[in-house]
N, C-alpha and C positions, 0 to 999 in steps of 0.2 A: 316318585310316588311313595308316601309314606305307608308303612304296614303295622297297624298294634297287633305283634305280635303276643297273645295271653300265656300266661304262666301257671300251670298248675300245681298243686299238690297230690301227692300219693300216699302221702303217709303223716305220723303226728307233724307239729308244728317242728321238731327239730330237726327234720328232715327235709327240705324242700326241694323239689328237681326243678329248675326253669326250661322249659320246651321253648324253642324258639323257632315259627310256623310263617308261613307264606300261604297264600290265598291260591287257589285253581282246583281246575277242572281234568278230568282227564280227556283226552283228545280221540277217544270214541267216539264214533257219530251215533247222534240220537239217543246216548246212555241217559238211563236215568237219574245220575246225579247230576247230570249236565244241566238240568232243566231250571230256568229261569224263568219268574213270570212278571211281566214288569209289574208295579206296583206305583203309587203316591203318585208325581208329576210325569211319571214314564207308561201312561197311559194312553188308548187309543180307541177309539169308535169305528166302528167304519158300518156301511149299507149293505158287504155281503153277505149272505145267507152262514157262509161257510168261510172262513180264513184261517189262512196257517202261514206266520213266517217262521225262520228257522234260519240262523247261521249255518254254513254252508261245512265250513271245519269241525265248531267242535259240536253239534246238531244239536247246544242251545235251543229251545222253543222262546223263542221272542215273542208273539202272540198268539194262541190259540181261541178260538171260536166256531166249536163244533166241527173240532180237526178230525175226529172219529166216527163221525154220522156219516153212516152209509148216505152213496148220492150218486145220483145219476152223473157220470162224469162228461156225458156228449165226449166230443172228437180231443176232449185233453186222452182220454185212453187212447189215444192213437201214439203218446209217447210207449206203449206196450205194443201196439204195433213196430213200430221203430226197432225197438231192440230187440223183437226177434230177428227183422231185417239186418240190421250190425252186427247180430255176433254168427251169423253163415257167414257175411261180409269176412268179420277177421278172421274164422274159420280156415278161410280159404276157397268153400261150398259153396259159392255166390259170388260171383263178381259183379264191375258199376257196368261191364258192354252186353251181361243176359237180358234176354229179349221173355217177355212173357206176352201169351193172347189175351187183346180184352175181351173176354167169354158175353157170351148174352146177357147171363147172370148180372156181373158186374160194369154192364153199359146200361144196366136195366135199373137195377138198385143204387147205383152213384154215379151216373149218368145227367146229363142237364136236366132232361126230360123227370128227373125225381123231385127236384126241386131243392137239392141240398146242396153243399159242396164239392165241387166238381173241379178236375184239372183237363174237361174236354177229351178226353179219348173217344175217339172212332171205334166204332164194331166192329171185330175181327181185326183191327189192325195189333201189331206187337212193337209194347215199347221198351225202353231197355230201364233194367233196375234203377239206372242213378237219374232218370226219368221222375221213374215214378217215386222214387223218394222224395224228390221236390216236390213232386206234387201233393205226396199228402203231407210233407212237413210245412214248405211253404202257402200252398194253396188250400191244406186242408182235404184234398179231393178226398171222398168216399169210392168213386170208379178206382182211384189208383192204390189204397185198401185192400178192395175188394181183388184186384188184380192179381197183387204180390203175396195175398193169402191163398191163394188159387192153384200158383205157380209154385210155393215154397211145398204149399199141404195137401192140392188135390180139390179141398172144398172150404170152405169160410169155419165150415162147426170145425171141422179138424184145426184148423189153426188156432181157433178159439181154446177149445181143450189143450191145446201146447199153449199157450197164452199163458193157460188156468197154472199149468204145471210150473211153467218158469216165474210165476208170481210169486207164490210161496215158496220156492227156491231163493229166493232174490229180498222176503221179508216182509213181501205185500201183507198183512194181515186181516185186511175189512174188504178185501176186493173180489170180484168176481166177473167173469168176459165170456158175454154170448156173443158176439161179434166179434168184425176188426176194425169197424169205422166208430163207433159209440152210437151208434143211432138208437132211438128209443126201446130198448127191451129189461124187465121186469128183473130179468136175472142177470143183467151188467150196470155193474155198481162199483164204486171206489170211495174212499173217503181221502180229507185234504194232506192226513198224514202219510197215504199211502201214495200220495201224486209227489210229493215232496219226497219222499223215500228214490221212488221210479224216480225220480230228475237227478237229486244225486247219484244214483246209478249208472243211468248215462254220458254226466259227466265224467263220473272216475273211470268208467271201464272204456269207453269210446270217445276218446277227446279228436281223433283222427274223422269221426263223422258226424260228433256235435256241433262243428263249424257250420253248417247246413242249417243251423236252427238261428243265427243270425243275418240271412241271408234275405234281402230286405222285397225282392221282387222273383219272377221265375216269366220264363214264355215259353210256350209249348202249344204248339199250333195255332201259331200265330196270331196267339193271344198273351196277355200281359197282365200279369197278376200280381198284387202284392200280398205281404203279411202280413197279418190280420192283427200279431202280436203290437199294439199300443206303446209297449216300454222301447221298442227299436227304434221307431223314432222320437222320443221324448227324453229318456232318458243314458244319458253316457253309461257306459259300461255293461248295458245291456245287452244279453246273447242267447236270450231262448223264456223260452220256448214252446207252447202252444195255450192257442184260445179253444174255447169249445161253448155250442151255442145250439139248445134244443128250445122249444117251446114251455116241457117239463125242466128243463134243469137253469134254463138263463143263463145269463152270460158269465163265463169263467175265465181263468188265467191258469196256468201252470206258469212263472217266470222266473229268472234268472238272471241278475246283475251282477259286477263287481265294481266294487269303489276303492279306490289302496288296495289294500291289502285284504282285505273281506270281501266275500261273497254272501249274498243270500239267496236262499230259494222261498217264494212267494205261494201260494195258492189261493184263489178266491173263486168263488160260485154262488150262483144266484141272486145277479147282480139283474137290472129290470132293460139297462141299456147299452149300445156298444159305448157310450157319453161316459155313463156308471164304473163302465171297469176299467176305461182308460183312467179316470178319476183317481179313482178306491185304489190297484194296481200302483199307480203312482203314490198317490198320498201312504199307504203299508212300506212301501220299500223308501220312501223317502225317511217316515219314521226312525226304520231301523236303522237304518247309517246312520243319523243324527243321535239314535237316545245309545247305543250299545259300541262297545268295542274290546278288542281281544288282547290279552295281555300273555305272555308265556312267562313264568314264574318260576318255575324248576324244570328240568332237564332228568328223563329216566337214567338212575342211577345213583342221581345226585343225594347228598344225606341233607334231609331236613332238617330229623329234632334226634332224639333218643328218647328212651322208653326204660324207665325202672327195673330191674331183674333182680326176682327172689330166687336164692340159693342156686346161683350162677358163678361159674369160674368169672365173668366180669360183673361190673357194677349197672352197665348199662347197654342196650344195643341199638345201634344206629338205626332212625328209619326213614325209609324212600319209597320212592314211587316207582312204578312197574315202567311206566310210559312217560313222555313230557308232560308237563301240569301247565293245560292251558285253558282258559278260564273266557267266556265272554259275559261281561259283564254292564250293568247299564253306567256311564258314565261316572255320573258325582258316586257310585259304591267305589270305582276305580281309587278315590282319593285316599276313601279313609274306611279299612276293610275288618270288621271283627274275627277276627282270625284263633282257632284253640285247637291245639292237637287233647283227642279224646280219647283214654283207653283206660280197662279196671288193671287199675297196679299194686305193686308189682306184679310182673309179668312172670310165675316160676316156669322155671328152666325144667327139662332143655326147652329149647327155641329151636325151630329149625330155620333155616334161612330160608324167605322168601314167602314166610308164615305172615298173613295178616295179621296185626296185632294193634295196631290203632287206627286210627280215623282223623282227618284233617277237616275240622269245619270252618264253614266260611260262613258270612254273614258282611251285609251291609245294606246302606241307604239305597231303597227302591227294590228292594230284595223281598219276596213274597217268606220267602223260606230259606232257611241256610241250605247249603251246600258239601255233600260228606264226599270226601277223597279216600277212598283206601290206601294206609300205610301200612311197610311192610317191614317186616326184618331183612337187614342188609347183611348181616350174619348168621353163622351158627355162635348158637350158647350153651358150650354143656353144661349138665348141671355136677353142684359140687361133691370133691367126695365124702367119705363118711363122715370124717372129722371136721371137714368145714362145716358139712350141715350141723354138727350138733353144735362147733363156734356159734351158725350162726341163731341159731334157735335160744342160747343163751343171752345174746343180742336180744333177741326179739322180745325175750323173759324180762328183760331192762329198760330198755326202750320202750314195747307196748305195740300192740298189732297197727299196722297199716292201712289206711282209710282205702275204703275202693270205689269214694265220690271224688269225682275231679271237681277242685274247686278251685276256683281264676284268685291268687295270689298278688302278681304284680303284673306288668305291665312296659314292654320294650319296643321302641321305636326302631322302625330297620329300612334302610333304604335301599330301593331296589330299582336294576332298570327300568326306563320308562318308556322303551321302544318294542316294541314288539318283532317277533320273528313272524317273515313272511307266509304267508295262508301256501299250505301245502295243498 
């Protein structure tokens, strides 16, 4: 892959520094320089009310369509049920052979007889944790919910309020949980950013009990249930993770595939049919493996470009990235990338190392908007002492002050791997 690398000035014409730059991203999830929005042929429609995809690495937005709109989430908030269940799991506080009683309460409220989603539990009988986790991850049940909130809190409100607590712990920003099943109430709500948030959550921190969310069928009292999730049988590389389905909120996805080396996580809501979101669900994630893909460009530490220094024991100081510079990008920008390191120069000294002091912009075809890198100083710079300053101030008197517009000069070709390092 080729890279135009731009060249700027800092100073009169007889002065020219060449910065020599590479295109990326940093490998935070969900930063906001990361964000891409397709644009031109890297377009997409779709029927749900609510969509959000999102590269899974470096949290890239690939499409957004009222990612932020609060919404009734139905039983995808059950992935918030989940990880309270997971982390007493790896705690230690909880094991898969604990037995809890199906209370009146929750035979009564997610029970057959309610007419929602159910994994069949009997009255008064006690099932054991790794039970009921199938049951609400694969069957969706509300009884087995309602069960494991019962057993972990005492009551459904108390688990809820611990729900509320570990949300905003964990980043949730738009969400709120009067339940543990998603059933209809006024004050539990999520939006598609925050369901996408929660999924990568679960993947990174409990990859030991997210295998449960590709888990295609469950029986449990001698009954035979499958998953409701569409992508598990349609699509390869799919492994999670839930549906959710009210009257008020319509048909949704929370999903999760991998293809190579990439992952995405999907969300859609307010779809009219189960037809619809098997559809949408497919046609969104098929999209994004075909239009986007991930390049790693530079390695943390590594020296990109240099950066001008006024009245500095050196002439220049290297700059680099904090973390690896990994970029996802829509295809044809992959080829040919506008690339310019940005900063007012010279830079006067001292420098401390590790001082922001330029910027790595990125630009290319299919790109809504460039893309800024913080660069950093890879040194320290002292500044000079008496006698140079006044050398160089007499310099300056000769020469003529230093421009502090970057302006693109010339223009270098640079060829860079074209493989990518695998998705952590």
């Amino acid at each position: 892959m080729l890279v135009s690398a731009l060249c700027q000035s800092v100073s009169a014409p007889r002065k020219i520094l060449r910065h020599l730059a590479l295109a990326a991203v940093s490998a935070a999830m969900l930063s906001s320089t990361a964000l891409i929005a397709p644009a031109g042929a890297v377009t997409l429609e779709t029927k749900a009310r609510e969509a959000y995809l999102v590269d899974f690495e470096t949290g890239a937005v690939l499409f957004d369509k009222n990612g932020t709109t609060q919404m009734p989430p139905s039983s995808m908030s059950k992935l918030m049920t989940a990880l309270m269940v997971f982390e007493r799991l790896k705690e230690g506080s909880l094991s898969f052979e604990e037995k809890f009683r199906v209370s009146q309460n929750a035979w009564k409220k997610g029970g057959a007889a309610s007419g929602g989603s159910t994994m069949f539990l009997d009255l008064n009988s006690e099932a054991k944790v790794e039970d009921l986790l199938r049951g609400m991850i694969i069957q969706s049940g509300n009884d087995a919910c309602i069960v494991l909130a019962e057993g972990l809190m005492g009551t459904e409100d108390a688990f809820a309020e611990a729900m509320n607590r570990k949300a905003k712990e964990i980043g949730l920003k738009d969400s709120h949980f009067a339940n543990a099943t998603g059933l209809p109430d006024p004050n539990h709500y999520m939006t598609a950013r925050d369901l996408a948030t929660l999924a990568r959550y679960l993947i990174v921190t409990f990859p030991e009990y997210y295998r449960i969310y590709s888990e295609k069928e469950f029986y449990y009292n001698k009954i035979r249930q499958q998953n409701r999730n569409p992508l598990l049988f349609t699509m390869p590389g799919a492994d999670g993770l839930k549906t959710g389905h009210t009257s008020v909120a319509g048909y949704g996805l929370t999903g999760s595939a991998q293809r190579g080396e990439r992952r995405q996580i999907m969300v859609i809501n307010g779809l009219n049919s189960m037809a619809e979101r098997s559809e949408e669900s497919q046609k969104i994630m098929d999209w994004g493996f075909a239009n986007f893909e991930n390049k790693t460009l530079f390695t943390a530490g590594e020296n990109i470009s240099t950066a001008e220094v006024w009245l500095g024991d050196v002439d220049e100081v290297p700059l680099t990235a904090q973390k690896d510079i990994r970029l996802t990008l829509p295809r044809r920008a992959a080829q040919n990338l506008d690339v310019r390191v940005v900063y007012n120069g010279p830079i006067p000294a001292p420098i401390q190392k590790g001082a922001q002091i330029a910027t790595l912009r990125v630009n290319g075809q299919d790109m809504d908007a460039p893309i800024d890198v913080p660069l950093y100083a890879a040194a320290d710079v002292e500044r000079l002492g008496f006698m140079g300053r006044i050398a160089a101030a007499l310099r300056h008197m000769v020469v003529g002050p230093a421009s502090q517009n970057v302006t693109d000069m010339t223009s270098k070709a640079l060829t860079v791997p074209s493989t990518a390092q695998p998705a952590k």
